[in-house]
N, CA, C and O atoms as a Tinker XYZ file with bonds, in Angstrom:
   420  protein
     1  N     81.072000  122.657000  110.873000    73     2
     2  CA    82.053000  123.626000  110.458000    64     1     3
     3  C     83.200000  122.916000  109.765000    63     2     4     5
     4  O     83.477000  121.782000  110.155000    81     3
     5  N     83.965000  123.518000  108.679000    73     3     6
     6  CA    84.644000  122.745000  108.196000    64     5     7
     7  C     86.280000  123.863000  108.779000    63     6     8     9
     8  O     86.296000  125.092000  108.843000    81     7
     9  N     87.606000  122.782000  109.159000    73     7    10
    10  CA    88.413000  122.832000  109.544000    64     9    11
    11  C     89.452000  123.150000  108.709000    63    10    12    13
    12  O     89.091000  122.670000  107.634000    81    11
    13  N     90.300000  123.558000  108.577000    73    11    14
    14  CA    92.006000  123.626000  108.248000    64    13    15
    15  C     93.159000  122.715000  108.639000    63    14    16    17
    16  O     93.439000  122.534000  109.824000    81    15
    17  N     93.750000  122.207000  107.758000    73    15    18
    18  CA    94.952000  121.159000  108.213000    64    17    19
    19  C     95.824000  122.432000  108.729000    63    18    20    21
    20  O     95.979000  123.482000  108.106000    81    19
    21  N     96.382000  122.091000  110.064000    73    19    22
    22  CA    97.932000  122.636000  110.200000    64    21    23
    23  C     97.375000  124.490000  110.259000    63    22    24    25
    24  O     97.969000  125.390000  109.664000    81    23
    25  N     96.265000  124.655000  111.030000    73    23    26
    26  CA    96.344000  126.235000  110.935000    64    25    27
    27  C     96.043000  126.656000  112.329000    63    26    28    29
    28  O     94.969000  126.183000  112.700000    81    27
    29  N     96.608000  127.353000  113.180000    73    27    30
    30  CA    95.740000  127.311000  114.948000    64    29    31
    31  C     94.315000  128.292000  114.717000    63    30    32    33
    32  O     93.837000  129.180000  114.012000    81    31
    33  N     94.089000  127.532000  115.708000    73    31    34
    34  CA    92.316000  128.183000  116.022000    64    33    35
    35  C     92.820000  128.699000  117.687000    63    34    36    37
    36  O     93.685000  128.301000  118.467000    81    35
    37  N     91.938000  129.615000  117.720000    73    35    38
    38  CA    91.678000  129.706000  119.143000    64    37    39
    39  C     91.418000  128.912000  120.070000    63    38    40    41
    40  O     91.044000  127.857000  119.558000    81    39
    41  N     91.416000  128.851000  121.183000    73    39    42
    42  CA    91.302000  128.057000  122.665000    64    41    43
    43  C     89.142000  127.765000  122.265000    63    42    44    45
    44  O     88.463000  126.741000  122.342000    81    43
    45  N     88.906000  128.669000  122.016000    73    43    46
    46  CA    87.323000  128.813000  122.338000    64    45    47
    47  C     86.520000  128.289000  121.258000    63    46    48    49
    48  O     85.312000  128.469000  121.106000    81    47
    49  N     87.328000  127.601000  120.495000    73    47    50
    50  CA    87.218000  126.453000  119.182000    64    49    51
    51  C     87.208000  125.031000  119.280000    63    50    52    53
    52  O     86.873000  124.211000  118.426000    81    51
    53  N     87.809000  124.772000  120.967000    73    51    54
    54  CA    87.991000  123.661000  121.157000    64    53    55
    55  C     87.128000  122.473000  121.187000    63    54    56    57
    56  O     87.111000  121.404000  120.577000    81    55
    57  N     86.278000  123.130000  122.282000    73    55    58
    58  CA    85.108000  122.041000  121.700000    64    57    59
    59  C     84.166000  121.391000  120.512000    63    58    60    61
    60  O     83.673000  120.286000  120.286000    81    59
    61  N     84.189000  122.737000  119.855000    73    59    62
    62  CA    83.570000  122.344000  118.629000    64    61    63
    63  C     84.532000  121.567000  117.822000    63    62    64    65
    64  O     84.054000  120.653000  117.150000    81    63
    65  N     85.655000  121.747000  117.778000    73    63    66
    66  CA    86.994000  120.674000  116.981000    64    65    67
    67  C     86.719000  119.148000  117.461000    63    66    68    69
    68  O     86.489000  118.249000  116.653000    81    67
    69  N     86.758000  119.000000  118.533000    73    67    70
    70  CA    86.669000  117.898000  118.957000    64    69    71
    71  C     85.346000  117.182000  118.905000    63    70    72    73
    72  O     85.371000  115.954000  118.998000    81    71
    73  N     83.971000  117.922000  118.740000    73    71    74
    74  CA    82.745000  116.975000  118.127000    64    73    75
    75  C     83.496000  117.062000  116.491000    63    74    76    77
    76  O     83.246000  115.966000  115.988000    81    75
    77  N     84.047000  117.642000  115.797000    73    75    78
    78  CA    84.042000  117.428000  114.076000    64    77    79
    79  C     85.161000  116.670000  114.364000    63    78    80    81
    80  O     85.211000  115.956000  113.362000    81    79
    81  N     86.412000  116.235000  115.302000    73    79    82
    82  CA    86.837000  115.054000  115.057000    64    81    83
    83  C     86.622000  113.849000  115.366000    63    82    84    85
    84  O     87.385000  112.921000  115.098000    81    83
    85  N     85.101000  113.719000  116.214000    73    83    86
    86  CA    84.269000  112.294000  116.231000    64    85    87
    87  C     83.924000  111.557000  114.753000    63    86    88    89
    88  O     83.530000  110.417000  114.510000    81    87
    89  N     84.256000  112.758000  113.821000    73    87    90
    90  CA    84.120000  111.893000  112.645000    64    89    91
    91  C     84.961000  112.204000  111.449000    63    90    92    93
    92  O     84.581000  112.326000  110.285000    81    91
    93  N     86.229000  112.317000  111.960000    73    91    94
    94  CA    87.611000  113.022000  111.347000    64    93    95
    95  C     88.498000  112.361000  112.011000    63    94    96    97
    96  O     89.411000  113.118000  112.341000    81    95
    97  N     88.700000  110.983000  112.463000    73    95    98
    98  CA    89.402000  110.328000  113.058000    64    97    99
    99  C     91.333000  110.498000  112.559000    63    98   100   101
   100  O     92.421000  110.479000  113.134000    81    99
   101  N     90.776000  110.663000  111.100000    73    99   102
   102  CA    92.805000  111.226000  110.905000    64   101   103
   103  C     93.382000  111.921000  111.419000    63   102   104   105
   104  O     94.560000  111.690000  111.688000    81   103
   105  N     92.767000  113.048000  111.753000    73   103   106
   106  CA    93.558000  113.869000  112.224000    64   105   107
   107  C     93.428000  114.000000  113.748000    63   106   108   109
   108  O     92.508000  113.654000  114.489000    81   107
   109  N     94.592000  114.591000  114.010000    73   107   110
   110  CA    94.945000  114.913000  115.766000    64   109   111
   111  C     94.745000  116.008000  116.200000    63   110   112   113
   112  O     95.115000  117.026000  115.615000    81   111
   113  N     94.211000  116.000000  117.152000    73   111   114
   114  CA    94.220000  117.646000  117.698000    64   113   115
   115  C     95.590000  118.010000  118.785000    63   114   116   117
   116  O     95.952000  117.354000  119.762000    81   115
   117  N     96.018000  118.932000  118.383000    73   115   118
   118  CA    97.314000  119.395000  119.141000    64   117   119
   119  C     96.688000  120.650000  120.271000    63   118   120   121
   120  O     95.858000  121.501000  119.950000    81   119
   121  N     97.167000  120.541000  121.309000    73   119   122
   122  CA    96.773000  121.665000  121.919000    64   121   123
   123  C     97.675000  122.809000  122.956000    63   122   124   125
   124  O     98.081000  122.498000  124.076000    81   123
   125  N     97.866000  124.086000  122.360000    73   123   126
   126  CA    98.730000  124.829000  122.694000    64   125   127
   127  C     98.057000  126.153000  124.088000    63   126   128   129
   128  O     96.882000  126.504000  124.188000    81   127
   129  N     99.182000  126.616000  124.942000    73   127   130
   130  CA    98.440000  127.464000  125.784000    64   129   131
   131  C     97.576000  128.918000  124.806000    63   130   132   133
   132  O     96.672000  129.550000  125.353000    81   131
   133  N     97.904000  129.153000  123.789000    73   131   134
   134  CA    97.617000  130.144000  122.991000    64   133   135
   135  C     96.088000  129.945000  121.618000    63   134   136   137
   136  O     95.508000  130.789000  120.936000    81   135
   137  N     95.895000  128.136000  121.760000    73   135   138
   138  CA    95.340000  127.658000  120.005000    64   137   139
   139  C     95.085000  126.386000  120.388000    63   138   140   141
   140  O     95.275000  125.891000  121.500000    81   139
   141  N     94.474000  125.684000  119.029000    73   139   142
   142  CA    94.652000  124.340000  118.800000    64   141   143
   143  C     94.703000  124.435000  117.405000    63   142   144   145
   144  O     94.189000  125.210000  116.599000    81   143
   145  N     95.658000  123.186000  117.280000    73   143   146
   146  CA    95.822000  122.589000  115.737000    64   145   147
   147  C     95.097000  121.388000  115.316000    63   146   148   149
   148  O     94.634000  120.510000  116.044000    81   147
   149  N     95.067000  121.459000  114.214000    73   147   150
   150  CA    94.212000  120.313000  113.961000    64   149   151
   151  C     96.122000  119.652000  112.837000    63   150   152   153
   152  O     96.885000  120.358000  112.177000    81   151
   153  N     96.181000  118.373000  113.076000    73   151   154
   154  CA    96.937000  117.721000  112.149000    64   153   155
   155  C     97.355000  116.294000  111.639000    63   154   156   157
   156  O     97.773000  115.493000  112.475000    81   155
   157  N     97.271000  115.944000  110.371000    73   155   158
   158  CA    96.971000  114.469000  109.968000    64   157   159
   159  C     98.101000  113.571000  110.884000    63   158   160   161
   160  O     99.267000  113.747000  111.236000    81   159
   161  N     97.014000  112.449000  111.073000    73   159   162
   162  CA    97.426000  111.424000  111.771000    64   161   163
   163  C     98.650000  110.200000  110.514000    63   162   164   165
   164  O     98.851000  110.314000  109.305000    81   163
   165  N     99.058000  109.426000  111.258000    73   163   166
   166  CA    99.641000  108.576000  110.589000    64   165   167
   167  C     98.840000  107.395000  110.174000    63   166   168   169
   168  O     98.041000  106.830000  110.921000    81   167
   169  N     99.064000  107.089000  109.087000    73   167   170
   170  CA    98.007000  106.385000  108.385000    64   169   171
   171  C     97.824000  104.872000  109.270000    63   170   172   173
   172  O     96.821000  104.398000  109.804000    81   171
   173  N     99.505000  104.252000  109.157000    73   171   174
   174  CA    99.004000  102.862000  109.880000    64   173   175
   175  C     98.176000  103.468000  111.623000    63   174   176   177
   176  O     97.272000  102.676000  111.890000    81   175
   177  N     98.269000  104.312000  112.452000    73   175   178
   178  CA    97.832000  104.634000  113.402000    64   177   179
   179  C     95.966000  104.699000  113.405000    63   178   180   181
   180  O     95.173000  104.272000  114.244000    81   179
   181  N     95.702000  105.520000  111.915000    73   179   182
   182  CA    94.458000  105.533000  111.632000    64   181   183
   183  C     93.680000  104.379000  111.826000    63   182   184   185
   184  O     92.727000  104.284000  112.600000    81   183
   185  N     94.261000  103.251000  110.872000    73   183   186
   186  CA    94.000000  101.915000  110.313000    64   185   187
   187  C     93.954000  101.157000  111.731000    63   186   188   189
   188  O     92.977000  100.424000  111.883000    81   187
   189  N     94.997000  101.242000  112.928000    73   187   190
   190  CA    95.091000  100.658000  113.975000    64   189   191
   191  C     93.206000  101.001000  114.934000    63   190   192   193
   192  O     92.338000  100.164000  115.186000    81   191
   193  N     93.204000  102.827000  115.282000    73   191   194
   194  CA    92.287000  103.095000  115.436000    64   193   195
   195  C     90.698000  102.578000  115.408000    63   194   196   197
   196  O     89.809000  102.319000  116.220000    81   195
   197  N     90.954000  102.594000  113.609000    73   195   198
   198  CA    89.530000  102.235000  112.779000    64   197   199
   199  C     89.362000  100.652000  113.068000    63   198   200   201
   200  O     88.207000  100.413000  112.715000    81   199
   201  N     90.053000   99.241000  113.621000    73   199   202
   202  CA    90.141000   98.277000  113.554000    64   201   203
   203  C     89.613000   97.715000  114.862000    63   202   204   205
   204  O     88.980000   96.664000  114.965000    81   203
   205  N     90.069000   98.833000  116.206000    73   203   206
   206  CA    89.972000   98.987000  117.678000    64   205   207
   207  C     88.205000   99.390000  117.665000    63   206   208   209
   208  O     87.429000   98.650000  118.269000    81   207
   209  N     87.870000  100.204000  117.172000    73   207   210
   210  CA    86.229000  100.673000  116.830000    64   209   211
   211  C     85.830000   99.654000  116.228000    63   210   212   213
   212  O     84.707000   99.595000  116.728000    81   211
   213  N     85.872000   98.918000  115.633000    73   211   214
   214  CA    85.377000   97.847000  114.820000    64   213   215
   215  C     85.171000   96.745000  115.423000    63   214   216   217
   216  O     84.370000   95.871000  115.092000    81   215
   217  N     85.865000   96.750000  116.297000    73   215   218
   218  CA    85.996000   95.622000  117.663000    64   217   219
   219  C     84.934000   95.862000  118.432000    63   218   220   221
   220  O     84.284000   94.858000  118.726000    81   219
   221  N     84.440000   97.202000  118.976000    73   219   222
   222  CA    83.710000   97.365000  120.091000    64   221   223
   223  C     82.203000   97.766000  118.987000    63   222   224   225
   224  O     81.165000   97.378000  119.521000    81   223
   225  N     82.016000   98.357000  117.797000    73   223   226
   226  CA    80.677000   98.940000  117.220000    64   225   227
   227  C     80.138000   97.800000  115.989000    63   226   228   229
   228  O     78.966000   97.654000  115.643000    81   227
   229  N     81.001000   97.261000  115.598000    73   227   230
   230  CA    80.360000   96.193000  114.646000    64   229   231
   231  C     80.574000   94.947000  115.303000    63   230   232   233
   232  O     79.502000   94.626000  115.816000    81   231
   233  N     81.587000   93.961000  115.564000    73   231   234
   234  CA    81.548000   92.680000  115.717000    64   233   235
   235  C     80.624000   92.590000  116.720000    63   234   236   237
   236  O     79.841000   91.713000  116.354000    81   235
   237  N     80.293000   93.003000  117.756000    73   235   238
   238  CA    79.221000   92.406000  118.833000    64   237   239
   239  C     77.764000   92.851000  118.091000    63   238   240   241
   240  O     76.752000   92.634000  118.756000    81   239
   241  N     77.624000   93.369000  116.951000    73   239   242
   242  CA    76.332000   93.289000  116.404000    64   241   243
   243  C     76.290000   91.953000  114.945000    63   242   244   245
   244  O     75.367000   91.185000  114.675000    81   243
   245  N     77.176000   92.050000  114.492000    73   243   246
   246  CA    77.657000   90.997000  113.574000    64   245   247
   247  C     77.298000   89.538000  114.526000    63   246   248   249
   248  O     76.416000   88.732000  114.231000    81   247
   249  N     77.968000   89.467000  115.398000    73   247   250
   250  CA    78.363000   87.802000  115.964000    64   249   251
   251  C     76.768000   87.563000  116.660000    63   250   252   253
   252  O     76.797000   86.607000  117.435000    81   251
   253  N     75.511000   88.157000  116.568000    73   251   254
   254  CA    74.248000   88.169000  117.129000    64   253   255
   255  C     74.183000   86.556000  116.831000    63   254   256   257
   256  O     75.029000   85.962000  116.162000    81   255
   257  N     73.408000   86.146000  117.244000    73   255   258
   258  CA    72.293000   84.848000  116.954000    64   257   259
   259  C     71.598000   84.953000  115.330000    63   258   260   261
   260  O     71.607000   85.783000  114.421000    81   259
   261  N     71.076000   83.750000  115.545000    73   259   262
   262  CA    70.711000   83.241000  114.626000    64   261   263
   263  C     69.197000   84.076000  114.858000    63   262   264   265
   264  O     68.789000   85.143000  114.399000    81   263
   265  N     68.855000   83.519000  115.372000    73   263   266
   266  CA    67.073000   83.718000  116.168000    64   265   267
   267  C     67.100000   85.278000  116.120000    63   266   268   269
   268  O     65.962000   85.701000  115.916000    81   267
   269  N     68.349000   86.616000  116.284000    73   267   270
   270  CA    68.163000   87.650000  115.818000    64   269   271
   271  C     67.879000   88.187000  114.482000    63   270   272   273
   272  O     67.126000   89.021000  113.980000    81   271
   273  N     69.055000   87.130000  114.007000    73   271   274
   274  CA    69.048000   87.397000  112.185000    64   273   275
   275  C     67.731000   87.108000  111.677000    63   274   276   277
   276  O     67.408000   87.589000  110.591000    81   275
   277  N     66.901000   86.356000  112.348000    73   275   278
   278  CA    65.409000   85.891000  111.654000    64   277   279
   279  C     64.260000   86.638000  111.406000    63   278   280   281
   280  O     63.318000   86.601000  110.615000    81   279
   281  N     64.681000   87.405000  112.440000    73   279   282
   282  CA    63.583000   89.093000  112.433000    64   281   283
   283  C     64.071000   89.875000  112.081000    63   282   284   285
   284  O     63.771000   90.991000  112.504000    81   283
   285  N     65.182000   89.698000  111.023000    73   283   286
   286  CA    65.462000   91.649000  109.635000    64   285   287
   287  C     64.803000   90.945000  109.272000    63   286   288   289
   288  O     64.541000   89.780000  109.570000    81   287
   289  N     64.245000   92.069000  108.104000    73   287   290
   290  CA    63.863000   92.170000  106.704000    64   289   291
   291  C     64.755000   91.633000  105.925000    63   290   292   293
   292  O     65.656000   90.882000  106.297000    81   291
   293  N     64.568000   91.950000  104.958000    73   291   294
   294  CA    65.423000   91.530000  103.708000    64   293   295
   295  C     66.553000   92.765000  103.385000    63   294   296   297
   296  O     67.778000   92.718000  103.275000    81   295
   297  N     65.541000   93.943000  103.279000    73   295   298
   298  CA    66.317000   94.939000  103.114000    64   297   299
   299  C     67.394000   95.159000  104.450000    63   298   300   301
   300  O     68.529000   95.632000  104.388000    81   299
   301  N     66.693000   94.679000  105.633000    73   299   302
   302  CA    67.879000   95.254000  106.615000    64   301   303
   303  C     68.792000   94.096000  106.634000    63   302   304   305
   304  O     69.916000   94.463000  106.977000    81   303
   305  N     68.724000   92.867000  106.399000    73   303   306
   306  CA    69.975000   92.206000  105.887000    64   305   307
   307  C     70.988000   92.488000  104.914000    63   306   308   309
   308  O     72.201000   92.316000  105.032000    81   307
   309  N     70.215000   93.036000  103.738000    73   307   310
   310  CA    71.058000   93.276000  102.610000    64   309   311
   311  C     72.157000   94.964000  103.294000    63   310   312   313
   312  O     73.322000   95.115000  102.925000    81   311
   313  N     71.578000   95.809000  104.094000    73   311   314
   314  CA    71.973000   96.875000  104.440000    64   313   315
   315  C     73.140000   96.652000  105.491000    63   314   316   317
   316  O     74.220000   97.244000  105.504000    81   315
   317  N     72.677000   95.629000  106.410000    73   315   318
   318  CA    73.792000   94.704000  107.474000    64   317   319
   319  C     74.745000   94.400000  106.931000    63   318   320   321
   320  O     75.810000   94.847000  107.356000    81   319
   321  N     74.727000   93.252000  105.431000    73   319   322
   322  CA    75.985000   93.421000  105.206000    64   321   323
   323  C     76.763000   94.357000  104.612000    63   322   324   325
   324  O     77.988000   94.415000  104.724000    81   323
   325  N     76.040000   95.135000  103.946000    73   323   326
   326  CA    76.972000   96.403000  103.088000    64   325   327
   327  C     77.385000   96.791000  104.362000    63   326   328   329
   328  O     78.450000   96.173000  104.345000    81   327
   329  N     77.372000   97.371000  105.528000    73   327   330
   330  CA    77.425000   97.684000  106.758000    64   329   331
   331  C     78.914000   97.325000  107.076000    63   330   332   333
   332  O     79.932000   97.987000  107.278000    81   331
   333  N     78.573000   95.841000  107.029000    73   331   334
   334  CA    79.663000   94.654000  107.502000    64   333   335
   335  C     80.976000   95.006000  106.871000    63   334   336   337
   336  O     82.006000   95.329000  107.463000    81   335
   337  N     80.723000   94.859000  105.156000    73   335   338
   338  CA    82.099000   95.190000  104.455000    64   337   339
   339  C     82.343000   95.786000  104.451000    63   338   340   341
   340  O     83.557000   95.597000  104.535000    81   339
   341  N     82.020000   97.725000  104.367000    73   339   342
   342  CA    82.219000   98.359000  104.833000    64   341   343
   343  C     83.008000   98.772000  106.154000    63   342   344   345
   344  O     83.617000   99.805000  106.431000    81   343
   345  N     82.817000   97.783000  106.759000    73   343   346
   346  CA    83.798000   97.667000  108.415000    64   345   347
   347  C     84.945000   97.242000  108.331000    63   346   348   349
   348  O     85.988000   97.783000  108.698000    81   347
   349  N     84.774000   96.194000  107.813000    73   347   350
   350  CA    85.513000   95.293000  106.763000    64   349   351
   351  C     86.769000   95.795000  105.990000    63   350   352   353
   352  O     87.945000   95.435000  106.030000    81   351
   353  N     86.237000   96.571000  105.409000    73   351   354
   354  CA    87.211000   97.392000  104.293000    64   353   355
   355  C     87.787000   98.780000  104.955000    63   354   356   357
   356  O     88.803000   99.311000  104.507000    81   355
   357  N     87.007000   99.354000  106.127000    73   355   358
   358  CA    87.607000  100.271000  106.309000    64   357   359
   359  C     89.019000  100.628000  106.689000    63   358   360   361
   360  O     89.473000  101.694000  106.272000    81   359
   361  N     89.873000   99.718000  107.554000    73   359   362
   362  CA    91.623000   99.694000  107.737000    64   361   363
   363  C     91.986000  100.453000  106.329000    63   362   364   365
   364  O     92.521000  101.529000  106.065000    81   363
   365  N     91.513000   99.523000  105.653000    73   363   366
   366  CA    92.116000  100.179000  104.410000    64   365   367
   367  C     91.759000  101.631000  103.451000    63   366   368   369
   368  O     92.511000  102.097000  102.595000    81   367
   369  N     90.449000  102.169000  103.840000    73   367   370
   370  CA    89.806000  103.325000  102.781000    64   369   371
   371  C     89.778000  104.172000  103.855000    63   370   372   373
   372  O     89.433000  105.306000  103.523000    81   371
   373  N     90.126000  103.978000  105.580000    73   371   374
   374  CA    90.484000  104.703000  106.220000    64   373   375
   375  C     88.753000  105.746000  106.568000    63   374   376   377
   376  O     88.818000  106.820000  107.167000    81   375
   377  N     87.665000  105.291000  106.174000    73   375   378
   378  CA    86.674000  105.571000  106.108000    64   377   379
   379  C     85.754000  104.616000  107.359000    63   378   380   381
   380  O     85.914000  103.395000  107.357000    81   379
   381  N     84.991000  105.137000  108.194000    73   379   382
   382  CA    84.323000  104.244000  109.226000    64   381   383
   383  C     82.468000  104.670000  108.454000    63   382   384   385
   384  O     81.869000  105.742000  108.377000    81   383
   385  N     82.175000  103.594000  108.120000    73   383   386
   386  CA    80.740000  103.681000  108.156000    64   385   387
   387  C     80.000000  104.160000  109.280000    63   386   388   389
   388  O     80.309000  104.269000  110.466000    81   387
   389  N     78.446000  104.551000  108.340000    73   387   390
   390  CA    77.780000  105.222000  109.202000    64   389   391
   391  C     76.993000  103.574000  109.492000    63   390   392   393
   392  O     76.950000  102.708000  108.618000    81   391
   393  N     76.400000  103.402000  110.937000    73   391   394
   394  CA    75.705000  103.165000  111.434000    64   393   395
   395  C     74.254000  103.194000  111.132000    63   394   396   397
   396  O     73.568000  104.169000  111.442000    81   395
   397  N     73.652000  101.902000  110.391000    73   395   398
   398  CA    72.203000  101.944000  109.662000    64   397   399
   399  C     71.610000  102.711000  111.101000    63   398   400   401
   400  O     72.263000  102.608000  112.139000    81   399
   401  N     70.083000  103.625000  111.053000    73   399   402
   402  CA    69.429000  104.138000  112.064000    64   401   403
   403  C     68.741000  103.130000  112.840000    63   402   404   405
   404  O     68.500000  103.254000  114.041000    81   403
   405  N     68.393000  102.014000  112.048000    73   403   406
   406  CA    67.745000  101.038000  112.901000    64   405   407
   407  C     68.557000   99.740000  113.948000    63   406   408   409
   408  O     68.277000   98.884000  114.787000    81   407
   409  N     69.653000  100.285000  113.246000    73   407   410
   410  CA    70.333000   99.715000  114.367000    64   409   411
   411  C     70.998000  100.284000  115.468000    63   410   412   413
   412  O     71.756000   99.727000  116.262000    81   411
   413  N     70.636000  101.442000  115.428000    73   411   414
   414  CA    71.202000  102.488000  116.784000    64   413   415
   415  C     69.718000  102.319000  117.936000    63   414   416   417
   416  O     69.860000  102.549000  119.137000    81   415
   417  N     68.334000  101.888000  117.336000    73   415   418
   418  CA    67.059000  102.344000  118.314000    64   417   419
   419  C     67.156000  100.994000  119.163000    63   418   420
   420  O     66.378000  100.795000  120.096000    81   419
C-alpha cells in the first residue's frame, strides 16, 4: 500500500504502516490515541540508522573467509560486491539494498 507524508490514518492501519516502514526507514511513525502519522525522519538520523543495519546485515557476511569466498560463482561475486557498495554508499543515497536471494537461503 502506498502511504501519505504527514496525513493520519486510523488506529486499524497500524500494522500494516509498520510492515511498509520495514522498508521506508525515513520516515517515523507517530502514534496518536485517535490515528497514526507517518513523518520524514531527519536525514543525519536516517544515515546513522542505515550505518547501524550495515553493521549487523552486511559486514558479518562481507568479513567471511577466504575458503567461503571460493565456492561463489563468478556471478555471485560480481553481485556480492555490487551488494557491498551499495552498503557502502548507502549513508549517503539513504537507500538500503536489497539482499541477493542466495544469500538469505
Amino acid at each position: 500500500m502506498k502511504y501519505e507524508i504527514e496525513k493520519r490514518y486510523p488506529l486499524t492501519e497500524l500494522e500494516s504502516i509498520r510492515e511498509w516502514w520495514k522498508t521506508h526507514r525515513q520516515y517515523d511513525i507517530n502514534e496518536y490515541e485517535d490515528g497514526v502519522e507517518i513523518v520524514r525522519r531527519d536525514t543525519e538520523i536516517v544515515a546513522d540508522d542505515i550505518r547501524e543495519r550495515r553493521k549487523s546485515e552486511c559486514f558479518p557476511i562481507i568479513n567471511r573467509g577466504q575458503l567461503w569466498y571460493n565456492k561463489l560463482t563468478e556471478a555471485q561475486k560480481s553481485e556480492l560486491d555490487a551488494w557491498y557498495q551499495a552498503w557502502l554508499d548507502a549513508p549517503e543515497t539513504l537507500t538500503e539494498p536489497e539482499t541477493p536471494a542466495w544469500l538469505k537461503e
